[in-house]
Steps between C-alpha positions, in 0.01 A plus 500: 500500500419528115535864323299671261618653209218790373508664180322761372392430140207732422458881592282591806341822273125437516450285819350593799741698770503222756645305233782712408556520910535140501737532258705781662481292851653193317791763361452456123501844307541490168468223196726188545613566831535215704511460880570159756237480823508232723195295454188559731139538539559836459696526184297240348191720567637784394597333184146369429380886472717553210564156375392615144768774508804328647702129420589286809798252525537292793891489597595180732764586755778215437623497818237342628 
């Protein structure tokens, strides 16, 4: 199953507070910070909230 790498590049100050919940529920904090979830529906809506606050990288296991 692929990962995801998120990154946060742009500050949540401003936005609306279910957006910085969506951000707190994926587990990014502060600028820069960058965390792996395994890719699902969930995730990937999740990430379209915020999509113009975060980066996404798709990591392919290579075990598979």
């Amino acid at each position: 199953m692929a990962e995801l790498n998120i990154t946060l590049v742009k500050s949540a100050i401003g936005y609306k507070k279910d957006q910085r919940r969506t951000l707190k529920a994926l587990g990014l904090h502060r600028m820069n910070q960058s965390v792996t979830h395994q890719d699902s529906g969930s995730i990937r809506g999740m990430i379209n909230k915020v999509r113009h606050l975060v980066k996404v990288e798709e990591k392919i296991d290579e075990a598979e």
